[in-house]
C-alpha positions as CSV (number, residue, x, y, z in Angstrom):
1,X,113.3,38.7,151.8
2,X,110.5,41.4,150.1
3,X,110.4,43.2,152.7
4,X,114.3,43.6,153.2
5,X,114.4,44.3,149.7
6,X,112.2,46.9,148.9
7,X,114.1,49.0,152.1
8,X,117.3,47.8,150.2
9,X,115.8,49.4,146.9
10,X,115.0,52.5,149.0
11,X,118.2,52.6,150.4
12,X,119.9,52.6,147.5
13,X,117.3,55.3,145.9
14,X,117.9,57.9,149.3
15,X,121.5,56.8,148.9
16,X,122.1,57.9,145.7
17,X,120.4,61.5,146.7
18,X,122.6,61.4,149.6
19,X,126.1,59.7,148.1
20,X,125.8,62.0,144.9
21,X,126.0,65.6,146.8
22,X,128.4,63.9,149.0
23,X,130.8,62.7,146.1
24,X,130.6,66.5,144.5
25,X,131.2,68.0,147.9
26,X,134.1,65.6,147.6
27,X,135.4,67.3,144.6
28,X,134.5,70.6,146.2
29,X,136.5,69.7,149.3
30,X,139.6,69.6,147.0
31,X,138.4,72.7,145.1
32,X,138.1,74.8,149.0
33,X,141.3,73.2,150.3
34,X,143.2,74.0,147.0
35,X,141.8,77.8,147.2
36,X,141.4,78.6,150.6
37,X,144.1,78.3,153.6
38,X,143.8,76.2,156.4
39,X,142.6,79.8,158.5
40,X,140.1,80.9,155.5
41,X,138.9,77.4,155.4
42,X,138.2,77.3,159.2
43,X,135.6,80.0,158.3
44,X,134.0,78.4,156.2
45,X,133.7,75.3,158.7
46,X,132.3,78.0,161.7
47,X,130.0,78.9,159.2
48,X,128.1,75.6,158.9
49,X,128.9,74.3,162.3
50,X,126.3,77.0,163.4
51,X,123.8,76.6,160.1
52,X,123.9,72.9,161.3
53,X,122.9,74.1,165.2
54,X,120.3,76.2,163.9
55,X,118.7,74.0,162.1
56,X,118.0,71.2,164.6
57,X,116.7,74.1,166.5
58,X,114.4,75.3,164.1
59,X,113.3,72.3,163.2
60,X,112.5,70.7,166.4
61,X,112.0,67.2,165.5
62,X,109.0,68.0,163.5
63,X,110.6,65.9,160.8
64,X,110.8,62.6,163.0
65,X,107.3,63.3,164.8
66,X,105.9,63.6,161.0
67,X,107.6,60.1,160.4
68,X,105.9,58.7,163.6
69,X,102.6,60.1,163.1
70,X,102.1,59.9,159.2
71,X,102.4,56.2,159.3
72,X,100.0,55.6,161.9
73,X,97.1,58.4,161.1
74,X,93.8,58.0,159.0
75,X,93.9,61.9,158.7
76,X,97.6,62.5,157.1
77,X,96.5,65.4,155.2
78,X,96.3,66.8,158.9
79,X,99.2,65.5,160.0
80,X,101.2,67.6,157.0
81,X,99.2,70.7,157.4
82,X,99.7,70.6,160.8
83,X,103.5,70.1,161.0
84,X,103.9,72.8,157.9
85,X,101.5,75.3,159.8
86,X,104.0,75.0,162.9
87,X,106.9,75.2,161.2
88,X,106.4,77.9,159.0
89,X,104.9,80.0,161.8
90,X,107.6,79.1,164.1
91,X,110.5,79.9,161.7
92,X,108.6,83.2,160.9
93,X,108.8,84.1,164.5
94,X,112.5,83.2,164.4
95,X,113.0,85.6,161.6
96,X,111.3,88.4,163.0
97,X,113.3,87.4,166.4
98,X,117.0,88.0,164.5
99,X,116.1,90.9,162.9
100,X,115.5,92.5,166.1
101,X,118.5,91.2,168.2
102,X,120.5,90.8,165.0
103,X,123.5,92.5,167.4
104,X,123.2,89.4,169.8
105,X,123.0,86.6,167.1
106,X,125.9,88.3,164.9
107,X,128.0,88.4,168.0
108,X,127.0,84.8,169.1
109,X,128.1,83.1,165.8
110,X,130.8,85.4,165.7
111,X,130.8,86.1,161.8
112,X,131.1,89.1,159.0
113,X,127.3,90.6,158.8
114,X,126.7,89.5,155.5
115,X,127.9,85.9,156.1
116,X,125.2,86.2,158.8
117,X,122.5,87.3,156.4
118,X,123.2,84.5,153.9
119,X,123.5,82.3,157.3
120,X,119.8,83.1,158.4
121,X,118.6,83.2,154.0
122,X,119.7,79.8,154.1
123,X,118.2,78.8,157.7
124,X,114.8,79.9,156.3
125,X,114.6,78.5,153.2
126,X,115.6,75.0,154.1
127,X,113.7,75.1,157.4
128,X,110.5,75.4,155.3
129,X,111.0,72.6,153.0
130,X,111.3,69.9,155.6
131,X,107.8,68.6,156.0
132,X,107.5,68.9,151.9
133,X,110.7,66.3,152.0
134,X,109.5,64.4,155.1
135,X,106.5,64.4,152.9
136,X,107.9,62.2,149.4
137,X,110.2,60.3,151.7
138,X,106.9,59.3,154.0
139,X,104.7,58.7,151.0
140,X,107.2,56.3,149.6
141,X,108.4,59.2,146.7
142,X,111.9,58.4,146.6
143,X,112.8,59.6,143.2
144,X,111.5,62.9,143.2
145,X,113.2,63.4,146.8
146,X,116.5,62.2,144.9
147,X,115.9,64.8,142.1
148,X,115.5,67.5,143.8
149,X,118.5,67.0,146.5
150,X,120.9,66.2,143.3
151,X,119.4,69.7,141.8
152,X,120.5,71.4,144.5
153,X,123.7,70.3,144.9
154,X,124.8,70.7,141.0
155,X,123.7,74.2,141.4
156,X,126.1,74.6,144.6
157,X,128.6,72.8,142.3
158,X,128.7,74.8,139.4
159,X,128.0,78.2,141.1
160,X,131.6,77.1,143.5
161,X,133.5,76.2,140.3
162,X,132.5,79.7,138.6
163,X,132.9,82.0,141.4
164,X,136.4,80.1,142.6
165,X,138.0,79.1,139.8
166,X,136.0,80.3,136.1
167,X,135.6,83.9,137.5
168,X,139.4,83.6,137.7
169,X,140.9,81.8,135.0
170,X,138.7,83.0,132.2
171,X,137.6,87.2,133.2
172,X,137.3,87.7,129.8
173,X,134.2,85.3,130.0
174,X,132.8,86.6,132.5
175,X,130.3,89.5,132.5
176,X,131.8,92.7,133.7
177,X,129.3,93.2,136.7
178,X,130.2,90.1,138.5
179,X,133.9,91.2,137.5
180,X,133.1,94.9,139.2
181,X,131.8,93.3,142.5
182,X,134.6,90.0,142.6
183,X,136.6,90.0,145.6
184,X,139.2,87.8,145.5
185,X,140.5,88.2,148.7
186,X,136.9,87.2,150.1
187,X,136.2,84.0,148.3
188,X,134.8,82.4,151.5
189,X,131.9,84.0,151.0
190,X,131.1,83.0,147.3
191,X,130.9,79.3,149.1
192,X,127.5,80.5,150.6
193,X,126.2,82.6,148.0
194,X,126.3,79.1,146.0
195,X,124.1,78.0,149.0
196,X,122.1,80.4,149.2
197,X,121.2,80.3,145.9
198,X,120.6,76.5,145.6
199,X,118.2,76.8,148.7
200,X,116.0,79.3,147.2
201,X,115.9,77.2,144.0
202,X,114.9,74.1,145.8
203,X,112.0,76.2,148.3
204,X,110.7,77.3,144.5
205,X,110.7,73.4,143.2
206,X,108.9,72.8,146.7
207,X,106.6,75.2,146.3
208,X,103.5,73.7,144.9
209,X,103.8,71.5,147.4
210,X,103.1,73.5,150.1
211,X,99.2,74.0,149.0
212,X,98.8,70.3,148.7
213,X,96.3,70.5,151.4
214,X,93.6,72.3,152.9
215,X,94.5,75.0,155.8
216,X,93.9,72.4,159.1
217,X,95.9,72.6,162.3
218,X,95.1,70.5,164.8
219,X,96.1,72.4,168.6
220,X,96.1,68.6,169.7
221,X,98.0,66.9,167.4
222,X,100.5,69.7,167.2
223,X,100.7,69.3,170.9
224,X,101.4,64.8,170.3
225,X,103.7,66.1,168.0
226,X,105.6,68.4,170.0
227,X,105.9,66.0,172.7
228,X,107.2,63.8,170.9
229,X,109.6,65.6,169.0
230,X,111.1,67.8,171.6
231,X,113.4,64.8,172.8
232,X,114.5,64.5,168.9
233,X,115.3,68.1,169.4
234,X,117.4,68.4,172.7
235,X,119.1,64.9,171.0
236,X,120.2,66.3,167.7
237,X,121.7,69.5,169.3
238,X,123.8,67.0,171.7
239,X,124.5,65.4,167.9
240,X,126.1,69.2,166.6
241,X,128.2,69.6,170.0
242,X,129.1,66.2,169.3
243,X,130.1,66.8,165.6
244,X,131.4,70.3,165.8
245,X,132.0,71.7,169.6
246,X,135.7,69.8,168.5
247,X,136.1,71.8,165.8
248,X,134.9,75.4,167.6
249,X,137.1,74.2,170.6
250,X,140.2,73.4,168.4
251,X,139.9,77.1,167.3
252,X,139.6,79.1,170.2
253,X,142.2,76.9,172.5
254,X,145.0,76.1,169.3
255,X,144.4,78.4,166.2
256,X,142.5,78.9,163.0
257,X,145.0,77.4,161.2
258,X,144.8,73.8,162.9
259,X,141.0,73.9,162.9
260,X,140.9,74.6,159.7
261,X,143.5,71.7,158.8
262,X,141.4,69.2,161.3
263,X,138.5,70.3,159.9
264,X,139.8,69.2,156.0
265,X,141.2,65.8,156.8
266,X,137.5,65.1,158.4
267,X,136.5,65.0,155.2
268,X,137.9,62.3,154.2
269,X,135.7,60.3,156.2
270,X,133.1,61.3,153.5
271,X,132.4,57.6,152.4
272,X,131.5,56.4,155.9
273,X,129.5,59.8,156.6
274,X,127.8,58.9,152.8
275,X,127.0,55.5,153.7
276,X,125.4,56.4,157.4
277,X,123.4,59.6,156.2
278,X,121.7,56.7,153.5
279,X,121.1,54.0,155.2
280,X,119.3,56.8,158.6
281,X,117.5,58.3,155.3
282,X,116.4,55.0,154.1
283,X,116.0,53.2,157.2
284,X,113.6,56.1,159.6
285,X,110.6,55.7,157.5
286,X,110.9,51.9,156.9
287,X,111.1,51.2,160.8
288,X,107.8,53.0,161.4
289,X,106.2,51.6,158.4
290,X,107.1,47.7,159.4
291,X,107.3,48.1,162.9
292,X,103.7,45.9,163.0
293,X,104.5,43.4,161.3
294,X,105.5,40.1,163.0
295,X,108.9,39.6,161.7
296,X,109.6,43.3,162.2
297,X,112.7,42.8,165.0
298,X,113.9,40.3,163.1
299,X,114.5,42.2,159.6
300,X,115.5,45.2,161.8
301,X,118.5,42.6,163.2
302,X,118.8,41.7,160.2
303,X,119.3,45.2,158.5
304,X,121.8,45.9,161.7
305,X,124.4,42.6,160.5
306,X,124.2,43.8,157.3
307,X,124.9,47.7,158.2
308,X,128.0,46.8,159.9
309,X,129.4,44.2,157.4
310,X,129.8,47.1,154.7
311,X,130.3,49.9,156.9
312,X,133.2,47.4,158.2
313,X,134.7,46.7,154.5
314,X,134.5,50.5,153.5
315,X,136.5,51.6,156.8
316,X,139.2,49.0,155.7
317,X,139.1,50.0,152.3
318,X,139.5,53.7,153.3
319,X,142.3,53.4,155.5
320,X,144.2,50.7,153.5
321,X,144.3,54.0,150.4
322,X,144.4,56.3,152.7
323,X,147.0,58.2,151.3
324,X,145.4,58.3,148.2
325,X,142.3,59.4,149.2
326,X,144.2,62.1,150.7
327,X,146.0,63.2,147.5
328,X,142.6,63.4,145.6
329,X,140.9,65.0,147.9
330,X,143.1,67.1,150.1
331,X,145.9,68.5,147.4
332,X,147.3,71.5,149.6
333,X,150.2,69.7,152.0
334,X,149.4,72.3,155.1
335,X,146.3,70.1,155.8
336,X,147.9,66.7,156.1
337,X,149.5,67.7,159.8
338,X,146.1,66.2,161.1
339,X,145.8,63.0,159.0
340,X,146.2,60.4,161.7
341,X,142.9,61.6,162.8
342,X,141.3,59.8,160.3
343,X,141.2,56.4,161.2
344,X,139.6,57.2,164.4
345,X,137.1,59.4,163.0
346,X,135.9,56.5,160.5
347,X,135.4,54.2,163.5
348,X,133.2,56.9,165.2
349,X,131.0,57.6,162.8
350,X,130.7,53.6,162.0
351,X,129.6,53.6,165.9
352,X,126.9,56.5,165.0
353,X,125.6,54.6,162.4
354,X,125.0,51.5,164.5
355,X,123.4,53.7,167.0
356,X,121.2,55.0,164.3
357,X,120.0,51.3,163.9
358,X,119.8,50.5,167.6
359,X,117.4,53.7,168.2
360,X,114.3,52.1,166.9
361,X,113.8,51.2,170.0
362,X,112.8,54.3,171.7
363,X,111.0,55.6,168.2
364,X,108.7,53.0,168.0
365,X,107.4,53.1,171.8
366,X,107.6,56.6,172.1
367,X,110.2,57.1,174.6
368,X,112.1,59.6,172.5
369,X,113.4,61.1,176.3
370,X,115.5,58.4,176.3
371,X,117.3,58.8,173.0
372,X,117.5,62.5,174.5
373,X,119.2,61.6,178.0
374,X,121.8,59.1,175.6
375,X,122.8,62.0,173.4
376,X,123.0,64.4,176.5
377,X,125.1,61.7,178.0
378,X,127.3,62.0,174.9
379,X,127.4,65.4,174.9
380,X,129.0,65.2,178.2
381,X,131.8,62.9,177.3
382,X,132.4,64.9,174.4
383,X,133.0,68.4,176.2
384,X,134.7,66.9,179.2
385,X,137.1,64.8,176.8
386,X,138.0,68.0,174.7
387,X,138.5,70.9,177.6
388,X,140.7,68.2,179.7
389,X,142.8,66.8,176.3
390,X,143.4,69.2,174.1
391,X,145.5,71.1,176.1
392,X,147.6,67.6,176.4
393,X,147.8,65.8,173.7
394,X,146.3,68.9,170.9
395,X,144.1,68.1,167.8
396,X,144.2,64.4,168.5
397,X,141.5,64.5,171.1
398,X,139.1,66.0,170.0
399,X,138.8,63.0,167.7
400,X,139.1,60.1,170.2
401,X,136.3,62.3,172.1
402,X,134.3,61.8,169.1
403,X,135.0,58.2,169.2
404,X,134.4,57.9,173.2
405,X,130.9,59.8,172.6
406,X,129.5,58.0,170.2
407,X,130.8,54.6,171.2
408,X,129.1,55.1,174.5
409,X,126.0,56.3,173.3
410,X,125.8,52.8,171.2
411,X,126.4,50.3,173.9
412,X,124.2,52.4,175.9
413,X,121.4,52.5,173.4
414,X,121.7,49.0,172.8
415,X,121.3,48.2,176.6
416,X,118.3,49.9,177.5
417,X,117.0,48.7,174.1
418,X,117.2,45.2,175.2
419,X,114.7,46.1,178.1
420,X,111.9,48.2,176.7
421,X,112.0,46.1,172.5
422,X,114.4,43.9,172.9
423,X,115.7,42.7,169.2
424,X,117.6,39.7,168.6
425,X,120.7,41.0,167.3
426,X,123.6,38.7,166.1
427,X,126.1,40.2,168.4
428,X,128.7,37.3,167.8
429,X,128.8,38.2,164.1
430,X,128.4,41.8,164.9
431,X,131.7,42.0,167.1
432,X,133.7,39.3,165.3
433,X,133.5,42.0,162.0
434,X,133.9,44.9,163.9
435,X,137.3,43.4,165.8
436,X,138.7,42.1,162.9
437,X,138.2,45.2,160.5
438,X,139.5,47.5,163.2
439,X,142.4,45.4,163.4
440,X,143.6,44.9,159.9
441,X,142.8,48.7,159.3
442,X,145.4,49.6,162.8
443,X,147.9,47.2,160.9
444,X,147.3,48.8,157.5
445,X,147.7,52.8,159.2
446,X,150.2,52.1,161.4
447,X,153.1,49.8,159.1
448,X,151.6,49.9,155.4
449,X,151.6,53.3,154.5
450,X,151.6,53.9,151.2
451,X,152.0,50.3,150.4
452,X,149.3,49.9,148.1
453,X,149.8,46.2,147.6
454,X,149.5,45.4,151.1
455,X,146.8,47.5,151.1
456,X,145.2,45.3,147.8
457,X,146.0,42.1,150.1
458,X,144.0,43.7,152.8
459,X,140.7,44.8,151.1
460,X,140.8,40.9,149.5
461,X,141.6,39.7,152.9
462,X,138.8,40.8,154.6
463,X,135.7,40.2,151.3
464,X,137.3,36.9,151.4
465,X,136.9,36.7,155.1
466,X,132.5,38.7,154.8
467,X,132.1,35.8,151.6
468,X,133.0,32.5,153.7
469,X,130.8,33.9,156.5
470,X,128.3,35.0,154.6
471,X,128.5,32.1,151.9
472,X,124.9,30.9,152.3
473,X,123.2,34.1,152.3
474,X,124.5,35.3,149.4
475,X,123.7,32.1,147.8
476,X,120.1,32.2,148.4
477,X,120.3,36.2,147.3
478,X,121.5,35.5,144.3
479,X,118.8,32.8,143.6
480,X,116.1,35.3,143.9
């Protein structure tokens, strides 16, 4: 049990970095949604649909290779100069490579020019403090990771509530240049000056750390890394067309408007999307670090049970308040058209997070391809299912696409992982969770709306249902 819980102690540490931006870009969702329309806020979305693109691109799984090659080299001061060195160079070359086809990329992403230059500022900037980050989280740092992600996001916080609603409700507090240069119609764009502005202060924080090592790039280790990580690369941009070719698709073949609307009420799977970003952040350096010792696939089966048990009781709890949730979150009305999106939406990204667990497989023997071709694969399901339904059945299919991709990628994952490091999952327990929290939440959405005590009896239901099961594991946890 150590070993489970110092990655439980991790967790929670890489959680709380991650859950803590999340929860304030949950107020901030209701901040956008209350000031922008559904058209404005579909900007907004476009915006970092394509700043997420760019930076798996930019990146190109340096940040996993790091992972996989810090943990196992004597030399991992030349592992981290060698993975800065290549991605400072390459993201210099990308600079210089925008500036000159600027025309090209500002048609491509099909934005105002200076959402484009904050765009790229914010590309750079965060593309340079990866292998610093991959560096605390690798060398078991998870505090000052935490710090610095929750400094960043207060600073995107506060600089939103000025610019959207100080600047407006209190002028005369507010100095008479930023008054001279406020544009209220354009408050979209006040969004990403906050981000720009928290980037640059976290690339200062990370600063020092870029000299933390002597000047030494190693051609051949660049060229281990870059094999390996390629794969990570191709994967993670199947990933974005996965998580945001819906939303790109929804407003070129219906309107702004319902894009913008389907965008908002994804949101509000923020808690699921919270709990799987922790558990990848807490869980991708554990698995290399353990992966040689002897009970390694058994904690990692372990971990899996344990992953789906609360990623099962916070979809029921979600859907069972939905309505509440949506009333906190989302106050303007025009966004609630696309609510019945939600459920599905939670069950996809539950199905992600599982797959996130059942990839250790091709991370630990090195056959990252794999984890490629099963995102490609994904990819696929993803386009095919959104040209063919959305023009049918409209904004609803572009989330059971979601769920179709990432469902397939899980049971696909989990197939070839039983050939090449087979694990012994509990796939009885597993499935009897997952079938019985799918179908108390369909009973909650479909006939309990609103009905908050059914919706009580349901969240007791099922805790009632995860403490029988779990009776004697939880005793002997609460022993130690």
């Amino acid at each position: 049990m150590g070993t489970l819980k110092r990655f439980f102690q991790d967790t929670i540490i890489y959680g709380f970095a991650t859950v803590l931006p999340r929860l304030m870009n949950f107020i901030l969702v209701g901040l956008h949604t209350a000031t922008l329309s559904t058209s404005s806020y579909s900007d907004n979305t476009t915006f970092y649909v394509w700043a997420a693109f760019f930076n798996v691109l930019l990146t190109y799984g340096m940040e996993t290779s790091f992972f996989r090659f810090f943990s196992n080299s004597k030399e991992k001061d030349t592992v981290f100069s060698t993975a800065f060195i290549a991605l400072t160079g390459s993201t210099v070359l990308f600079l210089i490579g925008v500036l000159i086809f600027q025309d090209f990329f500002i048609a491509l992403v099909d934005l105002p020019v200076d959402y484009f230059y904050i765009l790229f500022g914010i590309l750079v900037m965060d593309t340079l403090v990866v292998v610093p980050f991959a560096y605390l989280r690798a060398s078991n740092r998870p505090i000052k990771f935490a710090a610095i992600k929750i400094i960043n996001i207060v600073i995107v916080v506060l600089l939103n509530f000025y610019f959207l609603w100080f600047v407006k409700e209190f002028p005369s507090l507010t100095p008479q240049i930023i008054l001279d240069n406020y544009k209220n119609a354009d408050k979209v764009k006040y969004i990403f000056i906050a981000n720009l502005a928290a980037s640059a202060v976290t690339f200062l924080i990370l600063l020092p750390n870029f000299f933390r090592s002597k000047i030494d790039f190693s051609v051949l280790l660049f060229k281990q890394m870059w094999r390996y990580g390629w794969p990570v690369m191709v994967a993670g941009i199947a990933f974005v067309i996965n998580e945001n070719l819906d939303k790109l698709l929804l407003k070129d073949m219906l309107s702004e408007s319902v894009m913008g609307a389907y965008a908002g009420c994804y949101k509000l799977a923020v808690f699921m999307t919270i709990f799987v970003q922790a558990f990848k952040m807490g869980a991708e350096p554990f698995f290399f670090n353990h992966a040689q010792q002897a009970n390694a696939k058994k904690t990692y089966a372990q971990i899996l049970t344990y992953f789906v048990i609360f990623g099962c009781l916070i979809m029921v709890s979600l859907i069972s308040f939905i309505d509440i949730f949506k009333e906190l979150l989302i106050r303007n009305e025009d966004y609630w058209i696309t609510i019945s999106i939600v459920p599905i939406i939670l069950l996809a990204n539950l199905f992600l997070g599982i797959y996130h667990n059942l990839s250790v497989w091709y991370k630990l023997t090195d056959k990252t391809r794999m984890g490629m071709y099963i995102s490609i694969f994904g990819a696929i399901i993803t386009i095919v299912l959104n040209f063919v339904l959305i023009p049918v059945i409209g904004f609803i299919a572009a989330a059971w696409a979601t769920l179709a991709a990432y469902g397939s990628m899980m049971l696909i994952s989990y197939f070839l992982g039983r050939r090449f490091y087979p694990v012994p999952y509990d796939l009885k327990k597993i499935g009897f969770y997952l079938l019985i929290s799918i179908g108390i939440s369909a009973i909650s959405f479909l006939y309990f709306r609103e009905n908050y005590l059914a919706g009580t009896a349901f969240v007791t239901l099922f805790l009632l249902i995860i403490v029988a099961v779990e009776r004697k594991d939880l005793k002997q946890i609460l022993k130690r």
